[in-house]
N, C-alpha and C positions, 0 to 999 in steps of 0.2 A: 513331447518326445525330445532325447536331449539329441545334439548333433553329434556326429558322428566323423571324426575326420580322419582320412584313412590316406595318407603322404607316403612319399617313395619311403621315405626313411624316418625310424624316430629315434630321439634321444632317451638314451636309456633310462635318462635324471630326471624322473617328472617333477615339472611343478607344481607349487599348492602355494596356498594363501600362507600370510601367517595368522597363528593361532595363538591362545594365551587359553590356561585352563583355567574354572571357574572362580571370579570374583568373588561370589556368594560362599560355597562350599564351604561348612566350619565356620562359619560365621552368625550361623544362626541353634537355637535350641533347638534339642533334640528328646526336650520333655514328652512330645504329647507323639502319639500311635496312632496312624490310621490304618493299621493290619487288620484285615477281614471288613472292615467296612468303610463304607462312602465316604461318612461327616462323622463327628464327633461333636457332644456339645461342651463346653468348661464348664463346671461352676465353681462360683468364688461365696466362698460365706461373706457378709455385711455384719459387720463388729459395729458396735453398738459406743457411744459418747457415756465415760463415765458420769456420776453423779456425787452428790454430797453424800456422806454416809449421813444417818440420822442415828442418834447413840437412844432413840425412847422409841417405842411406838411398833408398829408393824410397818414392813417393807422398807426396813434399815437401809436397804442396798440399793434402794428405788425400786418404782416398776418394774415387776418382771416383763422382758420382751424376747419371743421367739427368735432366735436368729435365722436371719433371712438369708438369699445367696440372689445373687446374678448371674445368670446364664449367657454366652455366647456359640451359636452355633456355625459349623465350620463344615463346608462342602467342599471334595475335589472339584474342579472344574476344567479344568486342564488334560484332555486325553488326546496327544499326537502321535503320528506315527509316517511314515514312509516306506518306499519299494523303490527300489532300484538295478535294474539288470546291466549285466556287463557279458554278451553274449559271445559266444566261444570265438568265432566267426572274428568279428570285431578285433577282439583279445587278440587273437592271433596277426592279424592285418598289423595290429598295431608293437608288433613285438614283445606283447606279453605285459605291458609296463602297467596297468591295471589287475593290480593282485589284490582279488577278494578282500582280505584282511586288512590291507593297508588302505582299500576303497573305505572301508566299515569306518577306520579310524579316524581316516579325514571327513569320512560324513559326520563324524559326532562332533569332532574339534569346530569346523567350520560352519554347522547349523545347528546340531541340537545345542551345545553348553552356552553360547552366546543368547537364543530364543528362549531359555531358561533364565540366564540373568536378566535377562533385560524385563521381561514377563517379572520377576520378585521384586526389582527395582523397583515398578511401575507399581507394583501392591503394597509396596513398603511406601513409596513416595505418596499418593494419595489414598491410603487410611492412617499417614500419621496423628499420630493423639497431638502433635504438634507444630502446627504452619505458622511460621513467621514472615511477614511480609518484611522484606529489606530492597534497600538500593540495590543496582546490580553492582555483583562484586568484582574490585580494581582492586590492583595493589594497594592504594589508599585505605582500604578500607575492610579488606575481604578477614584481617586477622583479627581486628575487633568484631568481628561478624561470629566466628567462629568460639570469641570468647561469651560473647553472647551465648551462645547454643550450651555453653559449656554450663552457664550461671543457670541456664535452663532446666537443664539434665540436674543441677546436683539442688535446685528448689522444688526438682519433682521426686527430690529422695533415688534417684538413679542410681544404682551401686558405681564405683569405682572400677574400671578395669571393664574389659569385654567391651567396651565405647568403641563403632566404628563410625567415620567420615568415609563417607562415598560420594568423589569428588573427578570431575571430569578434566582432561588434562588442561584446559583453558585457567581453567582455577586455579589447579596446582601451579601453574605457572605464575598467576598473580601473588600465590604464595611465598613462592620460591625469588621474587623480586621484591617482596615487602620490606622496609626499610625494619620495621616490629620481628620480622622473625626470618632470621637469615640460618643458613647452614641445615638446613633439615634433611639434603641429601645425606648427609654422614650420620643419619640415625636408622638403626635397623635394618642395615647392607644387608641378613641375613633371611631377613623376612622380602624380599625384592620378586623373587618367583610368583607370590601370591599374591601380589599388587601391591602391599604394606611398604611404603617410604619410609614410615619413621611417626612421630607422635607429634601431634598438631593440639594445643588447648584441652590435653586429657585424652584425644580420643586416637587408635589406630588410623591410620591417613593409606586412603586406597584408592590410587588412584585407576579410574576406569577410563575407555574411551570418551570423547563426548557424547558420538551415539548412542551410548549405552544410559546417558542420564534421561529419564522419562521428562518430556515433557513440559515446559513451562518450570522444572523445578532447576533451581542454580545448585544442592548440593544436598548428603543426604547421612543427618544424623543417627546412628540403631545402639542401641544396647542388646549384647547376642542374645538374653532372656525375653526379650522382648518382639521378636520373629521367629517364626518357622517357616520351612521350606521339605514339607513333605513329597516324599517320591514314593508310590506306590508300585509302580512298573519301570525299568531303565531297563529293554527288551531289545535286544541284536542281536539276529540271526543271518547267518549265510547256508544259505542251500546250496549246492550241488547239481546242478539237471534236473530243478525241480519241474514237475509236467509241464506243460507247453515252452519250455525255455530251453534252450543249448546252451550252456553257459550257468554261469552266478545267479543268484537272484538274493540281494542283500534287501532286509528289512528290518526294522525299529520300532516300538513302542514305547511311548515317553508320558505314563498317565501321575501328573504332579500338579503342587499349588503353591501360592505362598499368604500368609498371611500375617497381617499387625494381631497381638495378643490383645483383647480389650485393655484388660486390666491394668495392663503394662504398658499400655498405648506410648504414655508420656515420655519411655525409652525410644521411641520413632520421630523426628524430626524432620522436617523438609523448610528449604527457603525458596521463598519465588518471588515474584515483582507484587504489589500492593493492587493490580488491574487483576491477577489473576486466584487472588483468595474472593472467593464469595462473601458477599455483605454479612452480615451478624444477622440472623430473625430477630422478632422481640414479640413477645409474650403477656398478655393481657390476660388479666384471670379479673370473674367479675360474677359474683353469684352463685360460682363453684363450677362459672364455666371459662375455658381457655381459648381465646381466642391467640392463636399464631399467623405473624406477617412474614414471611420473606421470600426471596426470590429463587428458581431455581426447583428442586424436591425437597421438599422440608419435609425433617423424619422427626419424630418425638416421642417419646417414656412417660409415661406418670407415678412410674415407682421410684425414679432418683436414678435410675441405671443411662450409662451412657448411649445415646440413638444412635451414634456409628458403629456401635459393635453387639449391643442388646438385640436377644434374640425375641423379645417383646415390645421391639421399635414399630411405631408405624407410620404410614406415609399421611402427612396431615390435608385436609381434604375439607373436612368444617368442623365447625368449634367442637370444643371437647366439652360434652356436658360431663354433668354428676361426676363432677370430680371430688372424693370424700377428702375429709378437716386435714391439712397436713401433708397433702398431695405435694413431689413437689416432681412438676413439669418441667422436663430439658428438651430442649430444639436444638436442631445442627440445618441447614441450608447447604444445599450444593449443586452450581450450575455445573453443564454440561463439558465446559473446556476449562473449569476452574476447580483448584481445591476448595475442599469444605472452607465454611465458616467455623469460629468459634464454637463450642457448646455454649448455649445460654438456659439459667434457669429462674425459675419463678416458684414460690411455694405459696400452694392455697393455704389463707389465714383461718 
C-alpha cells in the first residue's frame, strides 16, 4: 500500500519525475498483425542457386526442385497491468492536487513507456542475428567501432536508410570527444524530442539513458524492417466510485512484445565484451550422424534454417542420427548471462 501523507498544507505544484516519451515508437515495422490472435508464424520462401543452362537433352534448366520456405513462430508474452486508487478522503486532505487524469498520465510516462523500452531493448539486444565482440568503447576507439557495424549492415545487404544506433549517454559522450568525428550536435536539431542527435556512420544516433541499455551490451544496431514491437492492448481506465472505493480507481493493461525478424536478423546488431559472447559449438557429422559440442543450450536445424529464430529448432541433447545425403546442420550455443554464439554449420556429404 502506497503511503499516504496528509501535512497542514500542500503545494498546489505537484512534483513528478522527469519523463522522455518512447525511444522505440516508429522505429520499428509495422509489417506483421497480431489482431485476433496470440502468435503468428512467418514464412519465407528458400530461392533455389541457379544452374548451367544445357542447350541438348532434357532438363535444360536443371533439376526441377520444389520451393521450400522457413518458418518462424512468434508469441505474445508480455501481458501487464496495474490498479491504483486515489481515495476521496485522501484527495481531499491533500488539496485536491491528485487529479485522476493527470495520475493516469504520470503513471504511463514514469512506468509503463520506459518498461516497454527497456523490455524491446533487451529482445532486440539478445536475438541479434549479429554480436560483435569489441574492446570497450573510449573515445579512441568507439567511431571506428561504429564503422565496423556499419561495413557489417551494408555485407549483409541491409538497405540504406531506417539504420538506428541505440547508444547510452556514456557512449554518446565518447563520441562526442572523438578526435574522428566532431560536431554531431549540430545534426538533426529537429529530430532532438525523440532522442535522434544526428547521423553517426550511416545510422540515426539515439541516444537512451544508460539504464535503458540491457545488459552486458555497449550499443545497439536495428534496421526499422528488421524489428517489431507489437501492442495488442494499451488499456487505461479511470472509474469513478467504483464498488468498495470512495474515490478513483485508475487501471492499465499493457498486453505487447518485441521481436528480431528471423530473416532479417543481420539488420539487428549488438556489441559486448569478447567474456560475454558465448564460445562457437562445432559440429561433427560422421555416418550421417551429428555429433554437437558446446557450452551453455545448444539449439540446432537440419534443414539449413537458422536455430535462433526457426520454428523447427531443437534443443541438442544426443547425437542426431539418420541425417539424409545433403543435410546441412547449424548450431547456435548460448549461456545463461551471455549472448549467443555464432551460427555454425556443417553439411552431410
Amino acid at each position: 500500500m502506497g503511503v499516504i501523507h496528509l501535512h497542514e498544507k500542500y503545494e498546489k505544484q505537484i512534483l513528478t519525475q522527469y519523463t522522455h516519451e518512447s525511444f522505440i515508437a516508429g522505429k520499428v515495422s509495422k509489417e506483421y498483425s497480431f489482431d485476433g490472435v496470440r502468435g503468428i508464424i512467418i514464412t519465407t520462401p528458400v530461392t533455389v542457386p541457379l544452374n548451367d543452362y544445357k542447350r541438348s537433352g532434357l532438363q535444360r534448366y536443371g533439376n526441377t526442385t520444389e520451393l521450400g520456405d522457413r518458418t518462424q513462430a512468434l508469441q505474445m508474452r508480455q501481458d501487464k497491468g496495474f490498479s491504483v486508487s486515489i481515495d476521496k478522503g485522501n484527495q481531499s486532505d491533500q488539496q485536491y492536487i491528485k487529479q485522476a487524469g493527470r495520475m493516469m498520465k504520470l503513471q504511463q510516462a514514469e512506468q509503463v513507456v520506459p518498461m516497454i523500452d527497456k523490455y524491446a531493448l533487451s529482445e532486440f539486444a539478445n536475438n541479434a542475428g549479429q554480436v560483435k565482440a569489441v574492446t570497450a568503447p573510449s573515445k579512441a576507439n568507439i567511431v571506428n567501432q561504429l564503422f565496423d557495424m556499419e561495413t557489417a549492415f551494408t555485407n549483409s545487404l541491409i538497405p540504406l536508410g531506417d539504420r538506428y544506433l541505440y547508444i547510452g549517454g556514456t557512449i554518446y559522450n565518447h563520441i562526442r570527444m572523438s578526435p574522428e568525428f566532431l560536431g554531431v550536435d549540430a545534426l538533426a536539431k529537429d529530430d532532438l524530442t525523440r532522442g535522434v542527435v544526428g547521423m553517426i556512420a550511416g545510422f540515426k544516433a539515439v541516444v537512451i539513458p544508460d539504464s535503458y541499455m540491457p545488459a552486458n551490451a555497449h550499443y545497439i544496431g536495428c534496421h526499422k524492417r528488421s524489428v517489431i514491437q507489437p501492442t495488442k492492448i494499451h488499456d487505461a481506465k479511470i472509474h469513478t466510485d467504483a464498488p468498495g472505493i470512495s474515490g478513483a480507481l485508475l487501471e492499465g493493461r499493457y498486453y505487447f512484445d518485441a521481436f528480431v525478424l528471423g530473416e532479417r536478423a543481420n539488420g539487428v546488431y549488438v556489441a559486448t565484451d569478447a567474456s560475454k559472447k558465448t564460445a562457437n559449438p562445432t559440429i561433427a557429422i560422421a555416418s550421417n550422424e551429428a555429433t554437437i559440442t558446446g557450452t551453455g543450450v545448444v539449439m540446432y536445424t537440419i534443414d539449413g534454417s537458422d536455430p535462433r529464430y526457426s520454428k523447427d529448432a531443437q534443443i541438442y541433447t544426443t547425437k542426431v542420427k539418420s541425417l539424409p545425403q545433403g543435410a546441412v546442420v547449424k548450431a547456435v550455443a548460448k549461456e545463461n548471462d551471455k549472448f549467443a554464439s555464432d551460427v555454425v554449420t556443417q553439411v552431410n556429404p
